[in-house]
N, C-alpha and C positions, 0 to 999 in steps of 0.2 A: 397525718404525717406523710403519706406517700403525697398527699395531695399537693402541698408543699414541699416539697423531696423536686417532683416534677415541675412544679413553675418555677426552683431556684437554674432549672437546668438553661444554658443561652437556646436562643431558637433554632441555634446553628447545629447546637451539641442534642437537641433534641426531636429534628428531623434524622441526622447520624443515627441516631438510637432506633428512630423507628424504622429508619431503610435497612437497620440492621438484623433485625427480629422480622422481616416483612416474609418468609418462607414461612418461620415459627408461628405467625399469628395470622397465618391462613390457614393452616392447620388446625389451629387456635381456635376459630371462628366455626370452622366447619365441623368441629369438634360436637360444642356447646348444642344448648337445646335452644333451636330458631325463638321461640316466643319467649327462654329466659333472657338472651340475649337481647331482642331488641325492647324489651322492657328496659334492661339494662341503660342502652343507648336513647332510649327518650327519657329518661331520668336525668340525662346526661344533657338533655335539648341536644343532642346530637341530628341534624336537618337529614330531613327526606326518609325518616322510620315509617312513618306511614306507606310510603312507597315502596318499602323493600319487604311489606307484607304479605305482598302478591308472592313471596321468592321464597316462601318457606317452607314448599314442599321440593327444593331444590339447594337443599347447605353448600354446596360449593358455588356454584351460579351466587345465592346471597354471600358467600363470605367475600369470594372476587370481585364483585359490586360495592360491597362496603370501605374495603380495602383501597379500591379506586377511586372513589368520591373521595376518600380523605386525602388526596394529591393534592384536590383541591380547596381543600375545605383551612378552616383559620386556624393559630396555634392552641386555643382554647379547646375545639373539638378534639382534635387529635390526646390531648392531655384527658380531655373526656372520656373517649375510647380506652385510654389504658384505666384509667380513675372505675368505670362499668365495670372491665375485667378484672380489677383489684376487688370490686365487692362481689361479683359472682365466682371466686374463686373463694373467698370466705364461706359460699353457700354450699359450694360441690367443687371441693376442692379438684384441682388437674394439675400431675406431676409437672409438664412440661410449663405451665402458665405459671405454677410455684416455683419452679428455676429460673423464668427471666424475671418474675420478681426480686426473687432472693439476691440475683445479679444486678439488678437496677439498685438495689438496698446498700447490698455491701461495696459496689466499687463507685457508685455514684459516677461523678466525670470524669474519673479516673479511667469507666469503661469507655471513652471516646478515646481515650492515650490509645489504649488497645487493638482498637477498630483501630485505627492510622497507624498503630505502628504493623499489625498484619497486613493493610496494604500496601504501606513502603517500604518497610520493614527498617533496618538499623544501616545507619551509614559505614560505607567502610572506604578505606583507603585505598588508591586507585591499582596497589599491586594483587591487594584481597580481592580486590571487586574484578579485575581480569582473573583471577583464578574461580573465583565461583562463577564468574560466565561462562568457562570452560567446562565447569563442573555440570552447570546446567547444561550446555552442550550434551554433552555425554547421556545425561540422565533424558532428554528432551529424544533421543535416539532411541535409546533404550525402553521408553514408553509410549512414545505418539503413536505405536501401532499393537491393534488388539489383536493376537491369532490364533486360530482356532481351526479345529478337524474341517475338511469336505465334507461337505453330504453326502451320503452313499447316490452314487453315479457319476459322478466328480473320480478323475483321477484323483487317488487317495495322495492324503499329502497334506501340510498343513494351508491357510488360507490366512491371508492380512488384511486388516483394513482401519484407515484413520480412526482415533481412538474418539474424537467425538462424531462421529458417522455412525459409533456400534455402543457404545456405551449410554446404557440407561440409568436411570438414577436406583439406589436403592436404599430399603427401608434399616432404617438404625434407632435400636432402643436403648438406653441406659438400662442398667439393673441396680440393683441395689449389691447383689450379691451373686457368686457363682453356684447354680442351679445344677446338681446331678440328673443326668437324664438320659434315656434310651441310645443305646447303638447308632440305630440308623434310624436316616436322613429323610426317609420314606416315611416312618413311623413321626419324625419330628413335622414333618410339613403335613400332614393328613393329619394326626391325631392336637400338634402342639402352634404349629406357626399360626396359622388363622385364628386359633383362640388369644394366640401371645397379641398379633394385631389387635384384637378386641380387648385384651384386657389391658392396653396398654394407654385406653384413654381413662384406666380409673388408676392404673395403679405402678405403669410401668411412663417413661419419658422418652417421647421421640427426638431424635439427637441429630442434625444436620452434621456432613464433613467439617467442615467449617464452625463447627462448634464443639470439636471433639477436648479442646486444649484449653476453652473456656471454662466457667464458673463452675463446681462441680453441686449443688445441693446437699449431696449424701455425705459429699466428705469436708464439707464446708469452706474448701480451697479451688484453686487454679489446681487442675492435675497435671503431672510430669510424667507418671508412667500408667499407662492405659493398653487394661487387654481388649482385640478386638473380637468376640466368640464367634462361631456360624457351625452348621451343619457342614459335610462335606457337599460344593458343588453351587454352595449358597451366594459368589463371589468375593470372598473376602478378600483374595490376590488379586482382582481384575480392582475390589475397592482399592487395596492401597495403590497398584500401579497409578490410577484415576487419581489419587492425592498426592504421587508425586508429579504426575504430567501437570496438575494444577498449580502445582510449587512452582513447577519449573517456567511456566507461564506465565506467574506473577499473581495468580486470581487468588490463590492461597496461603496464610500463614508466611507471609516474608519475615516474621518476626525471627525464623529460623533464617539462619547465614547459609550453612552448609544443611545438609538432609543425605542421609547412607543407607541404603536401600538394601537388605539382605534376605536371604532365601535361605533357611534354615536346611534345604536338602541339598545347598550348594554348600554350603558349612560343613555339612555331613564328612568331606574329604577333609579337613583339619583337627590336626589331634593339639599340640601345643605350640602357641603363637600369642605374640603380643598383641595392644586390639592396634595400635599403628601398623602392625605389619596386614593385619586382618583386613583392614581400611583400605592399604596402599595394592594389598593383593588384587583387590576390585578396582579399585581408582588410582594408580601408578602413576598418571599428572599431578599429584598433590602432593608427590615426596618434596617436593622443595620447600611448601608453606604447611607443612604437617603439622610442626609445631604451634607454628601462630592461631589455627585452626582450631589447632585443642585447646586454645587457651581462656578462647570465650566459653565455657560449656552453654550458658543460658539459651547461646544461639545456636543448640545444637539439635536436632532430632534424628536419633537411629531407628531404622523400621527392621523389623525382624518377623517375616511371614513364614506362617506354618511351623510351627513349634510341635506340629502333632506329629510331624516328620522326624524332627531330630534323632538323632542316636545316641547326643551328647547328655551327659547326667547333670540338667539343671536345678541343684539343690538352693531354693528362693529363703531356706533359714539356716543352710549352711555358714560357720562362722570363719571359714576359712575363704576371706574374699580378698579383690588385690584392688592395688589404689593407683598401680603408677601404667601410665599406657605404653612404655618401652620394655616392660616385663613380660616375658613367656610363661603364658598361665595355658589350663586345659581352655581351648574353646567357650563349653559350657561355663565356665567361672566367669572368664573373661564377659559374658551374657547374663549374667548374677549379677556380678558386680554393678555392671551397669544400672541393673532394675533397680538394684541397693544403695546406690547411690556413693559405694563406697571407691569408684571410679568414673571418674569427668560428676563430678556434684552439679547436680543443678542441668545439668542437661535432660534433653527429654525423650523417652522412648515407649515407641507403640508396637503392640506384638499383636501378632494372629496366630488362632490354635483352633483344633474344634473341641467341643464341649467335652470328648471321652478324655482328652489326655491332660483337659484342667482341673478334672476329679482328682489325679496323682500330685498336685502341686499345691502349694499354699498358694491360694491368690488373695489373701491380705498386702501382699506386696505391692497390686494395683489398687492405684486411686482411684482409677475410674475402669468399670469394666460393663461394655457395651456389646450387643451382640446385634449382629447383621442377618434379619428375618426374611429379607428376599424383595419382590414385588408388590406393590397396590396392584388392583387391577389396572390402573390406567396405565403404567409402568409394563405390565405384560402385553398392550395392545401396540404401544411403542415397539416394544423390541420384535415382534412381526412383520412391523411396518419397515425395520432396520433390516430386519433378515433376508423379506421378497424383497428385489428390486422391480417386482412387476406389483401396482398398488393392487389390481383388481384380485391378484393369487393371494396378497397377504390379506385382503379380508374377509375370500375363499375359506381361508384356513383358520383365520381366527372364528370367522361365525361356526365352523366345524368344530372347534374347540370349547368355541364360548356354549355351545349347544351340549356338549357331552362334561357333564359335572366331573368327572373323575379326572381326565385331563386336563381342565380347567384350573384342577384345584391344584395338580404340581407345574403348573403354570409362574408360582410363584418363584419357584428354585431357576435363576437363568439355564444354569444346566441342564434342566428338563424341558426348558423352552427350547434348547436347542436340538434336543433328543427329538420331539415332538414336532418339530421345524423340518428339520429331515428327514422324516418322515412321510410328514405333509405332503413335502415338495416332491419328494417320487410319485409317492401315490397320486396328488392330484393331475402328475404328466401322465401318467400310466391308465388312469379309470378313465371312461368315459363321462362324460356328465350325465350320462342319464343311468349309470349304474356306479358310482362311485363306492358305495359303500363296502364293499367287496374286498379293499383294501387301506379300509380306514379303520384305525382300531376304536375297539369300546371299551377297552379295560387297560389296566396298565401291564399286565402281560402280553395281549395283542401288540401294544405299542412295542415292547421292546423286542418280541419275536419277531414283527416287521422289521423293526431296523434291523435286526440278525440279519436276516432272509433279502432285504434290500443290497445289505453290502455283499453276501454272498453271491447272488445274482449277479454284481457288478466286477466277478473274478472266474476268468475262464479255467479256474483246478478240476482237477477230476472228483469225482465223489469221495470216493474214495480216503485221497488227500486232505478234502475239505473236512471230512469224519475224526481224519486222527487231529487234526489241527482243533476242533471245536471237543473232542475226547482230552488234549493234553493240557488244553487251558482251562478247560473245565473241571479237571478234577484239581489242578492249583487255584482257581477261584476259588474252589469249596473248603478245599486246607485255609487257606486265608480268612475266610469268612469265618469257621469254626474256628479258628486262634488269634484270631483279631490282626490277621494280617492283611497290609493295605499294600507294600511296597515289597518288590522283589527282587533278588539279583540274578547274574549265572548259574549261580548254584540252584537254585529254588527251578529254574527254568528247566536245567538238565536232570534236575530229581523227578519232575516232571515230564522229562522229553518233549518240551517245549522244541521246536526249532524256530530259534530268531533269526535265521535267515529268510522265512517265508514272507512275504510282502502281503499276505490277508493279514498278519499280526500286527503292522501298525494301526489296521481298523479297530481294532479294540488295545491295545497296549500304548503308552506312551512309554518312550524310552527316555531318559532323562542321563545325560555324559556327567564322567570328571565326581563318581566312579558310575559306574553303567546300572542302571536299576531300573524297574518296571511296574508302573502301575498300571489297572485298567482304567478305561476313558471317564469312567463315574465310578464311586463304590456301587449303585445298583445295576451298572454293567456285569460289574463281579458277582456283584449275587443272581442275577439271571442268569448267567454261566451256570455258578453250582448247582441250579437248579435244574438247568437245562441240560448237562451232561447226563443225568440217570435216565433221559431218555434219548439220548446217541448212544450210548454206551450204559444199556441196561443191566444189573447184576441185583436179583433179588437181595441179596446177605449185605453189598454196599448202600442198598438205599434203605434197607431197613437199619443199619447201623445208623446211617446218619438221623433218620427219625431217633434214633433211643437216643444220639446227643444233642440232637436239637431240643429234645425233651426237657434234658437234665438244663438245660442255660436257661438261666431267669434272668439275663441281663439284656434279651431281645436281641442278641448278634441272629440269629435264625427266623426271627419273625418276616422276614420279605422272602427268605429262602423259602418261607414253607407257603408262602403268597403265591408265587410263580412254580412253583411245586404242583399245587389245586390248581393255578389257573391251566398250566402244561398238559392239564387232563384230561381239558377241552376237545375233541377230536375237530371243530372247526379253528380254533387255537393251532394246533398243532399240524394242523394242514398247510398252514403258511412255511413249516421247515420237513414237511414232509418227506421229501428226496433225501434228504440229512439225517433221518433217526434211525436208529435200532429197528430190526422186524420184530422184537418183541417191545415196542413201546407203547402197544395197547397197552400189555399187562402191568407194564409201569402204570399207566393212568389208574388199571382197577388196582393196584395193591395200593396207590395215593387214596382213592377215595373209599377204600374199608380203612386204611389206617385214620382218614377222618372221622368216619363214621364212628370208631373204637376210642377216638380221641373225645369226641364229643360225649361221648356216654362219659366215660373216665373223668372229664374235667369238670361235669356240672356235680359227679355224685362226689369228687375227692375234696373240692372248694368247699370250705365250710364258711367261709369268710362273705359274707352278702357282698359287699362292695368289688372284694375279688371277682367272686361272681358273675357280677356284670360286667367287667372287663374282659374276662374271661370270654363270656357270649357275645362284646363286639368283637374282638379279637374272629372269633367263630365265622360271624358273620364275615369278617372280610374275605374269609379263605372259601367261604361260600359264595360270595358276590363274584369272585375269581374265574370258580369251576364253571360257571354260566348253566348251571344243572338244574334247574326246575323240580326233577322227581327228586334229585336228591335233598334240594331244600325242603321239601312237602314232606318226606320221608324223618327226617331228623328233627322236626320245627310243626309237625302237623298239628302236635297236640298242646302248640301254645293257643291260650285265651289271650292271658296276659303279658306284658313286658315292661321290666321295671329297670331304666338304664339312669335314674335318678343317683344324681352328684355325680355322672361319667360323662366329661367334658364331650363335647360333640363339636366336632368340626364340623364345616359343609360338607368337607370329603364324607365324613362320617355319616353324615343326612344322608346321603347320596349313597351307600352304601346302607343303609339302614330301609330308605326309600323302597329299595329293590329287592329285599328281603321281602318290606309288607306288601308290593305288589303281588308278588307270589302267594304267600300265607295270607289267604283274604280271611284266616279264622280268628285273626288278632282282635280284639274288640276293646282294649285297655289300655292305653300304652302312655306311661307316668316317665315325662322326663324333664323332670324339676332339676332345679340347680346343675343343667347341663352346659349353659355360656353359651347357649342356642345363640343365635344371630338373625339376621332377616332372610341374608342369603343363604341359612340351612336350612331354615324353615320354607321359603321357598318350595326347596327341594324335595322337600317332606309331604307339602300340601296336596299333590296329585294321589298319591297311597291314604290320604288320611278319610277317606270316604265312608269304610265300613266302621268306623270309632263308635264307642258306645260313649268311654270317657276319654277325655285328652287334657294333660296337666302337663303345663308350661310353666309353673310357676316359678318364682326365683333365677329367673333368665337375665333380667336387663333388658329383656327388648326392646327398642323405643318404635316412637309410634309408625314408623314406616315396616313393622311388622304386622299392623292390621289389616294392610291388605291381601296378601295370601294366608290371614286367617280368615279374612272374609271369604276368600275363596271358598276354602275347609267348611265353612259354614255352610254355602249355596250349595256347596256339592252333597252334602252329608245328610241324608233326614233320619238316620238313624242316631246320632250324638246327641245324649244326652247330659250331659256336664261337661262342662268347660272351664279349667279353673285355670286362671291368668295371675292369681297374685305375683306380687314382690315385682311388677315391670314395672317400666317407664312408659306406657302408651298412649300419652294424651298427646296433642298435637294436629297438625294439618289433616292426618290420615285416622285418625280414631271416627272418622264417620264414617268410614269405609264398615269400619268393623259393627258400627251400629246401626247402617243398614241392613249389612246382612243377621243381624240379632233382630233387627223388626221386621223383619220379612213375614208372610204367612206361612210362608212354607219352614221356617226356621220352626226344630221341635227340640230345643235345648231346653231341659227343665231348672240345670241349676247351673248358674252361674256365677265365677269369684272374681272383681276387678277389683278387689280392695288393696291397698298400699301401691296405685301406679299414678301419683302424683294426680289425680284428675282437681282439678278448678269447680269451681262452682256453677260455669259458664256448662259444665258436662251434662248437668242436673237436667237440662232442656232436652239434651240427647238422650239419659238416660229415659227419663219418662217417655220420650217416642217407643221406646223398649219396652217398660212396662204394659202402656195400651194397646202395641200394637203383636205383641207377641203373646199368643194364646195358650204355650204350652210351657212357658217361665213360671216357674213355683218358689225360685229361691235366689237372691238377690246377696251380693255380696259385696260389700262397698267402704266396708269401715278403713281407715286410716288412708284416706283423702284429706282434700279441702273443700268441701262441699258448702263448707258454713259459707252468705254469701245472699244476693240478690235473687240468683238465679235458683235457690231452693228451692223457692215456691214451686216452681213449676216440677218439682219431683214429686212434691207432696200432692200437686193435682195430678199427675199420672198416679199416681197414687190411691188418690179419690175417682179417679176413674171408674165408669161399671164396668168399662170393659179390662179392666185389669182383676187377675186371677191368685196375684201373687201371695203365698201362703205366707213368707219368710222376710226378711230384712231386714241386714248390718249393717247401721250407722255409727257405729264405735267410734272413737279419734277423730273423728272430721271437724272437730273446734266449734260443733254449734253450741250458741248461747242461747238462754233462756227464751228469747225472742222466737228459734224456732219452734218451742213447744205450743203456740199461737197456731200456725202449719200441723203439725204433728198433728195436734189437736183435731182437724179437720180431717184428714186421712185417717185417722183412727175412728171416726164417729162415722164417715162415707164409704171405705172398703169393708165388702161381703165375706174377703178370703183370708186377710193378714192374720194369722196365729200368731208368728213370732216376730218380735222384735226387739232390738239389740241397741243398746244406743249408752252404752258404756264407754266411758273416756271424752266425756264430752265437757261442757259447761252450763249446764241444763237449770241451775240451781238461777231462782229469782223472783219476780213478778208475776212470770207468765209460765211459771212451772204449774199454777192450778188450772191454766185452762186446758194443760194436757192432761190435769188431776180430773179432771171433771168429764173428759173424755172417756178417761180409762172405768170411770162408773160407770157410763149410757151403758143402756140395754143393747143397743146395737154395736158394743166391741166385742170381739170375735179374738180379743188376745189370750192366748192362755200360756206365753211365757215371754217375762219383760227382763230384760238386763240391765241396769239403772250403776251398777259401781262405777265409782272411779268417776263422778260428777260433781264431786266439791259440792253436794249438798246439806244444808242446815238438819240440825236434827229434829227441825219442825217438819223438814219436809221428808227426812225418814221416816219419822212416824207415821205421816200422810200415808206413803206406802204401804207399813207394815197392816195399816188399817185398811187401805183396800183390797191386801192380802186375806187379813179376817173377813172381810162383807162379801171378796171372790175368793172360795178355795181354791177350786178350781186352776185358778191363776197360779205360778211359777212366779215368781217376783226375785230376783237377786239385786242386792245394791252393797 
């Protein structure tokens, strides 16, 4: 059906289609696993598969290549292409590849109406069309430029620059649904964002601008009202300005007429108003065609950013809504209505919020609700590139980054790119090249004490002054941070004795007019303030209060506070604001690390919850990874063997952080972290520490096979591991030889190893027996629920028969072998000295040549003494067979 679906398409309408998806199905491409793919595509006689085999230890390089060729290639191929992806989307399914299906399905040609009319969008008449040229005007002003803080050394003050000169692309997922989740922003990008990337190619759908208003899947429609979610700092404001600079240029969504851009903290000053006057307030050139305006709703879209700002009470099941747009309603209603569609129908509106404040709201009222995850890496190497104007300092600074994992990994958040940026750029004027490190940071508290210390340096105050100024704002950062306050006014400032006449306060504050309020430059600005106050302004009874209430919150508002708390108690930390603290902010540091220490006992013996638990001890580890303490991690952590962080998702941040624990604790010899959404690049991370392992379990990861090579590493490095259990990956592929030479090394002393359920081919079975013969200290073999049935057995089963094969053990379960390999089998069981056990349940074993495996398991020369045989669909002739070799070997174990 799809097959036909696509060649009723013209050839016109179906080039349209594929220059339309050509972002999506690079994505697409590089998604998939290289060898199911191009199976795919020579299935399809799709030309030059043979040639792009060379490129599949490189998925983007092959998907950009594929994608290219088809420019030129005939109407057939290209129909083939998609025809490939229609059947490997049957195999392993992919959210994003199921959405341009589902859209190819239900709109048919109808999706080329769509494509053309967002290009040219709807005609209008030449008085409308002067007034949205105006409109665009206006809007084209208001967004062609991105601006943003100075660097500390820079006269302070804000900085502009063309919006495509500064603007990098970023990452957008659908959900299905709105997701409760941690405070902050910090805890979301280290512990959730990189996993969300990773699991978004099994279960979440990547979502291009330009695709936000299209086909929905989940809701089975075109959406009209769409939330956009992010972290704070993640750019969700910079996205939408970016969608309307795009509108207003033509490249986006002209199917919209008009497009009303609004800032829910610029709303903040209206209490009741009609939405025309709401409209006319911001855009005053359109009192003349107001009417006309509102009367197409279809071609309408209102933007409403930062909803987590508002003050206004948006009740989304409130029954009390209004319908006519010259009526004075509350603000908030007037913003209801909208969503409810019980004012302007049919129009369409997208909102931004952060995650905390869409827990308070029903968000069934959104059709489509997508959340804004930040950076790829290629996308963070970009906005470096955008930041130095000098190339050789931006890629100074980024190998500086790309070198230290912790900064690396909030690298994703642009806000932190640009915290990290400014940074840089002092620091690399200021160091020498041949001592630079001096003022580079290692941690994420060094990073942000530098910037403190950077801007401070670049303000001739007296100490003094500079004390009460970093005293008044830090103890309102820590009010805010404890009461979920992000935004402040006069009042808050002089409860504080803020003075906002000082010019160091716009280094960290934005002031925001029309009415006057005040945030800091980032929320984790504000919390390294709160943090950082109990050591300018130390008071034993104030900082132990705030431990007792950080205590009690189980909603993580305190987990970065108590981050930069530990790391503050660095004495080369704290050296960078030296001039600046209290003389008693030693004693801060030692009452931080016994209230750790007292915390650490208390937490592991009060959790009785195992998976708590382990959260619990990452959580630990961070605030130890902080303090950069050595004796105090040996002291709290000596007396682990083992470490069990199985089912606790692990970011790279998280590896990186865990890494630096086992460097330290070399007593660790166990360490099980199954079903943790491990990645390549945590593992990585993890491989330089994993040396002293005795055992190491990966299993239930995903990892595909460009993980084998910094397990090969872990192997070459390691002569003391001895188990290795990999189940539940993906690891076959280009790079699974990596991993199986360093498993047949000599010097490899892994006695038991698990690669059962990682998709291997039967083509593996060559590689596998290199393993058996050549690895002298393999005892135990673990392989079931492969595809091993296949040509290439044989040669498992000759390593197998090998003399120099020692192996005691071997799982052949699920691998689909038929009767045929009991012929093989047969042979390996009458020529190996060592094999005890073997496993070959779930197979298809029952036939012809099940007696010549029969006739094996008599010789005097099998050495089996336990068989697993269920689950083979065998006759009960050949049961009985069994049960009778059972009686002739007692000895034998036999299940079937």
């Amino acid at each position: 059906m799809f097959y036909q679906q696509l060649c009723q398409y013209k050839h016109h309408s179906l080039w349209t289609i594929h220059q339309y998806f050509q972002d999506d199905l690079l994505y697409i491409l590089e998604t998939l696993s290289p060898y199911s793919l191009l199976s795919a595509l020579h299935s399809q006689n799709i030309p030059k598969v043979e040639q792009y085999r060379c490129l599949e230890g490189d998925r983007r390089r092959l998907a950009q290549t594929i994608l290219h060729d088809m420019q030129g290639l005939r109407r057939e191929h290209v129909i083939g292409l998609w025809v490939g992806l229609y059947a490997l989307q049957r195999e392993r399914p992919l959210p994003i590849l199921q959405a341009i299906l589902d859209e190819l399905r239900e709109e048919g040609e109808d999706l080329v109406d769509k494509i053309s009319l967002d290009k040219y969008g709807h005609p209008l008449p030449p008085n409308m069309e002067e007034v949205q040229n105006c409109h665009k005007k206006h809007l084209q002003m208001k967004t062609e430029i991105l601006v943003e803080n100075r660097p500390p050394g820079c006269n302070q003050g804000m900085e502009s620059f063309p919006m495509n000169a500064r603007y990098v692309n970023l990452i957008i997922v659908s959900i299905d649904h709105f997701r409760v989740r941690s405070q902050n922003e910090l805890i979301e990008t280290g512990l959730r964002h990189e996993r969300s990337l990773k699991k978004e190619q099994n279960t979440l759908q990547r979502i291009s601008p330009n695709k936000l208003f299209r086909w929905c899947h989940q809701s089975r429609h075109v959406p009209q009202v769409i939330m956009v979610s992010g972290v704070p700092g993640v750019g969700k404001t910079t996205l939408m300005q970016k969608f309307v600079y795009d509108w207003v240029r033509g490249v986006l969504y002209q199917r919209f007429s008009f497009v009303f851009f609004f800032k829910f903290r610029e709303l903040n000053r209206l209490d009741e108003v009609s939405l025309e006057t709401m409209i006319l307030h911001q855009y005053p050139y359109l009192e003349e065609q107001i009417d006309n305006i509102l009367q197409d709703t279809e071609k309408l879209l209102f933007i409403f950013d930062g909803l987590d700002e508002s003050v206004h009470n948006l009740d989304f099941t409130s029954s009390h809504l209004c319908s006519n747009p010259k009526q004075p309603e509350l603000c908030g209603q007037i913003v209801a209505s909208l969503v409810r569609k019980s004012l302007l129908n049919g129009c369409s509106v997208l909102m931004t919020s952060r995650p905390t404040r869409l827990a308070s709201i029903d968000c069934n009222v959104f059709q489509r609700i997508v959340e804004v995850t930040g950076f790829f890496p290629e996308e963070r190497q970009t906005y470096f590139k955008n930041f130095f104007s000098d190339f050789e300092l931006a890629e100074k600074a980024f190998t500086y980054v790309k070198q230290n994992d912790t900064l690396y990994t909030f690298c994703y958040l642009p806000s932190y790119c640009w915290i990290i940026c400014t940074v840089l750029s002092r620091s690399f004027q200021t160091t020498s090249s041949d001592h630079p490190a001096s003022l580079l940071p290692k941690t994420v508290t060094q990073l942000f004490t530098i910037f403190v210390a950077n801007i401070l340096a670049n303000h001739s105050l007296d100490k003094s002054d500079v004390q009460k100024i970093l005293q008044s704002i830090g103890w309102m950062a820590q009010y805010g941070v404890m009461n979920h306050r992000i935004i402040f006014d006069e009042r808050d400032l002089g409860s504080f004795h803020v003075d906002n006449k000082s010019k160091l306060l716009s280094s960290f504050l934005v002031e925001s007019e029309d009415p006057v309020t005040y945030s800091f430059l980032h929320l984790t600005v504000q919390e390294f303030f709160s943090a950082l106050v109990h050591y300018v302004d130390y008071s034993p009874e104030k900082l132990q209060g705030s431990l007792n209430k950080v205590k009690s919150y189980r909603d993580g508002r305190g987990e970065i506070f108590l981050r930069f708390l530990c790391g503050l108690s660095d004495g080369s930390t704290k050296s960078f604001l030296s001039g600046y603290l209290d003389r008693q902010a030693a004693q801060a540091s030692r009452d931080v690390i016994t209230w750790l220490k007292n915390f650490i006992l208390e937490e592991q013996e009060m959790i009785e919850e195992i998976e708590n638990k382990k959260q619990s001890l990452l959580r630990i580890f961070f605030y130890l990874f902080e303090t950069r303490n050595d004796a105090l991690i040996l002291e709290v952590l000596g007396s682990y063997r083992r470490l069990d962080l199985s089912g606790v998702h692990m970011s790279p941040l998280d590896c990186t952080v865990l890494a630096f624990i086992m460097k330290i604790c070399t007593n660790i010899e166990d360490l099980n972290l199954t079903g943790c959404s491990l990645d390549t690049e945590g593992l990585e991370r993890l491989a330089p520490t994993l040396h002293r392992l005795h055992c190491l379990s990966l299993s239930h990861n995903d990892l595909q096979d460009t993980a084998c090579t910094p397990l090969a590493t872990v192997i070459r490095n390691n002569q003391s591991l001895k188990k290795l259990i990999l189940s539940n990956n993906n690891l076959y592929g280009p790079n699974f030889s990596d991993l199986v030479g360093a498993l047949s090394s000599p010097a490899c002393s892994i006695v038991e190893i698990h690669v059962d359920n990682n998709n291997l081919p039967d083509t593996s079975c060559t590689q596998l027996a290199s393993v058996i013969r050549d690895n002298q200290s393999l005892k135990i073999l673990v392989v079931f629920g492969n595809r091993l049935s296949g040509p290439h057995f044989s040669d498992l089963m000759d390593g197998l028969s090998s003399p120099d094969c020692i192996l005691k053990e071997i799982r052949l379960a699920d691998n689909h072998l038929s009767d045929t390999a009991c012929t093989l089998l047969a042979s390996a069981i009458r020529n190996n000295r060592s094999l005890t056990k073997l496993c070959l349940s779930g197979n298809r074993l029952s036939g012809p040549h099940f007696n010549d495996m029969m006739e094996a398991l008599y010789s005097p020369a099998c050495r089996i003494v336990e068989l697993h045989m269920h689950s083979n669909e065998l006759s009960e002739e050949e049961k009985e067979a069994l049960r009778t070799l059972g009686r002739h070997k007692p000895h034998m174990n036999i299940t079937t």
